[in-house]
N, C-alpha and C positions, 0 to 999 in steps of 0.2 A: 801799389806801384803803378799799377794801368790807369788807374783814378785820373791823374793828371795828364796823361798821354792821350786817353780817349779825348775827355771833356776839352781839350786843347785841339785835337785833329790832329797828332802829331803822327803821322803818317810812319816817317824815316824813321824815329822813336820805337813806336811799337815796331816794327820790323827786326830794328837791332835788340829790342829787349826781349823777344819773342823768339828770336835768334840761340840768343842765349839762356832763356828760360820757357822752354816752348808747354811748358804743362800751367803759363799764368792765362793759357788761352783760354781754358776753363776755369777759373777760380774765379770767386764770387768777389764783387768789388763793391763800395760804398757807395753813395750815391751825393753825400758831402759830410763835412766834416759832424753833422748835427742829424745826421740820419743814416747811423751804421749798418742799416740793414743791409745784405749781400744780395747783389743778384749778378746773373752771368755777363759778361761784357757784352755780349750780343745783344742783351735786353738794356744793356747802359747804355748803350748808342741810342736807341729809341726816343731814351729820358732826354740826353743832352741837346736832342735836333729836336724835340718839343719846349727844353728851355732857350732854343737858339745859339746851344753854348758853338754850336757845329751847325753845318749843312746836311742834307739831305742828301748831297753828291758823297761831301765829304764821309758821311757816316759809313755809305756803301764800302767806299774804299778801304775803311778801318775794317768794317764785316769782313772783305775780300781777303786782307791780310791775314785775319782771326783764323777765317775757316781752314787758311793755306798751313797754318800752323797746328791743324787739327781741335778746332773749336768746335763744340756738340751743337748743331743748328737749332735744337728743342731746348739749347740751355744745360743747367746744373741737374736736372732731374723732370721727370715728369709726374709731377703731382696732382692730383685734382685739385680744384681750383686756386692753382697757382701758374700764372701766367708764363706763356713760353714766349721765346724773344720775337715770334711772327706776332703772337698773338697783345705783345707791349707795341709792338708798331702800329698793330691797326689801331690799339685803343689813344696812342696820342698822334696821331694823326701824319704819322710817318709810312705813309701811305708806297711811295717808291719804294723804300726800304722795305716792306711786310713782301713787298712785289718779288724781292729780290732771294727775300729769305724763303718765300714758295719756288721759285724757282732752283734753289740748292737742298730742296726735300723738306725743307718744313710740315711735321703732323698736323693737319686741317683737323684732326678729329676731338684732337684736343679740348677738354674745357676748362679756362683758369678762372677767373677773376668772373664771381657771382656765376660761375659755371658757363660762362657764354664761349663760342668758338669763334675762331677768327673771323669768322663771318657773322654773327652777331656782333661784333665790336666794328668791322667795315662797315655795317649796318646802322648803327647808332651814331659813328659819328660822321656819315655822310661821307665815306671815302669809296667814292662813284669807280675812280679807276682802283681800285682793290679790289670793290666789289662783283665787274666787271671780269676779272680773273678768277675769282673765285668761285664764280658763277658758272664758270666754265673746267670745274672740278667733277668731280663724283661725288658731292655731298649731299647730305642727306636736309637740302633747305628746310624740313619743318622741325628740325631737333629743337626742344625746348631745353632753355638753360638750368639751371641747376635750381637754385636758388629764385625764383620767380615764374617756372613755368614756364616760359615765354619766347614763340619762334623768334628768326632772324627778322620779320617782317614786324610781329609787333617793337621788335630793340626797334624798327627803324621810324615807326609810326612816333612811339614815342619820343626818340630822338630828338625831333622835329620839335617837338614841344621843350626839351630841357636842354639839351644839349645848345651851349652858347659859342663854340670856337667853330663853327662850322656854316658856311649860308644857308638860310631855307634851302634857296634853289638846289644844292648841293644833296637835302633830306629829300628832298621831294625826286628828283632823280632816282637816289637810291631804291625809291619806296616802288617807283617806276620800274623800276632794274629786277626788285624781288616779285612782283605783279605780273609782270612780262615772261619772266621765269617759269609762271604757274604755280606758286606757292600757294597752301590752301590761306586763305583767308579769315574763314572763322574757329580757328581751335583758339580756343580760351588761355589767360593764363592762370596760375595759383588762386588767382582771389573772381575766376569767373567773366572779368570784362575779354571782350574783342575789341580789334582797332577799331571797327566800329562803334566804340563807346569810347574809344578815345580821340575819334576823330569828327564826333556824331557835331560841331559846331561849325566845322572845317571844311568848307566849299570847295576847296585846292585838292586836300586830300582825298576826301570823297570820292573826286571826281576820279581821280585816277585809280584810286582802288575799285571803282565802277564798271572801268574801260573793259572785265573781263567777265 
């Protein structure tokens, strides 16, 4: 039932449906007709302002409603690596909105998707003003993610190099941001390389991972 009210922005919609069925604030919705998997509407918001279906203003304001109706800010559950809705914003680059959902209590410590935390996924995909906020958390900057070892600063070294939706200038900030911080530099991940062997050709990167 939400499917088509989110992915639309329908504001007044969800209000009067949520009204009258205030427990669909939590149920797990589809993400289209050809991929039933469920996830919580708070983390469908994320999808639909990375496929354009909505705004990034417009998402907040579906969030706002959600939450007013009693919607779990961590989502349907909190599983190991299974992404919570702060942590589907920062990875598609719903950057306001991740802002939004830290500010209504969202778990930072959380790790979903290949074990990374929200600040690994701000990290990787160059979202400077997420990162910026989170930085300014009690987190524990050198956690290595689940699945690859790997701090916030290497997600963001690498980033730079794979990551295509995002500007250098954008990576290169962030890598600023985590450097600046004091983050240690050389812990390794899973298979032994440092950013400096991922960045050992990279005159730009270097230079700034240098500056400290």
């Amino acid at each position: 039932m939400l499917q088509a009210i989110l992915k639309t922005g329908d504001t007044a919609m969800l209000y009067s449906t949520l009204k009258s069925h205030p427990e669909l604030a939590n149920e797990g919705v589809p993400l289209d007709d050809t991929n039933p998997a469920l996830a919580h509407p708070l983390h469908r918001i994320a999808d639909w302002i990375f496929t354009k279906d909505i705004s990034e203003e417009k998402g907040i304001e579906l969030a706002e409603i959600l939450l007013d109706f009693g919607a779990n800010i961590d989502g349907l559950n909190l599983k190991t690596l299974q992404d919570t809705p702060i942590i589907a914003a920062a990875s598609l680059y719903a950057n306001q909105l991740a802002k939004y959902y830290l500010t209504k209590g969202a778990n930072l410590d959380h790790q979903g998707c290949f074990g990374g935390t929200a600040l690994h996924w701000a990290a990787w995909c160059g979202g400077v003003e997420l990162l910026e906020v989170l930085l300014q958390q009690d987190l524990d900057l050198n956690q290595k993610c689940i699945e690859f070892k790997s701090t916030p600063l290497f997600w963001a070294v690498h980033g730079t190099y794979q990551d295509k939706n995002m500007a250098r200038n954008a990576h290169l900030k962030s890598i600023e941001l985590l450097v600046n911080a004091g983050v240690d530099k050389n812990i390794p991940n899973l298979e032994g390389y440092t950013i400096f062997d991922l960045a050992k050709d990279d005159e730009e990167v270097l230079r700034i991972l240098n500056r400290h």
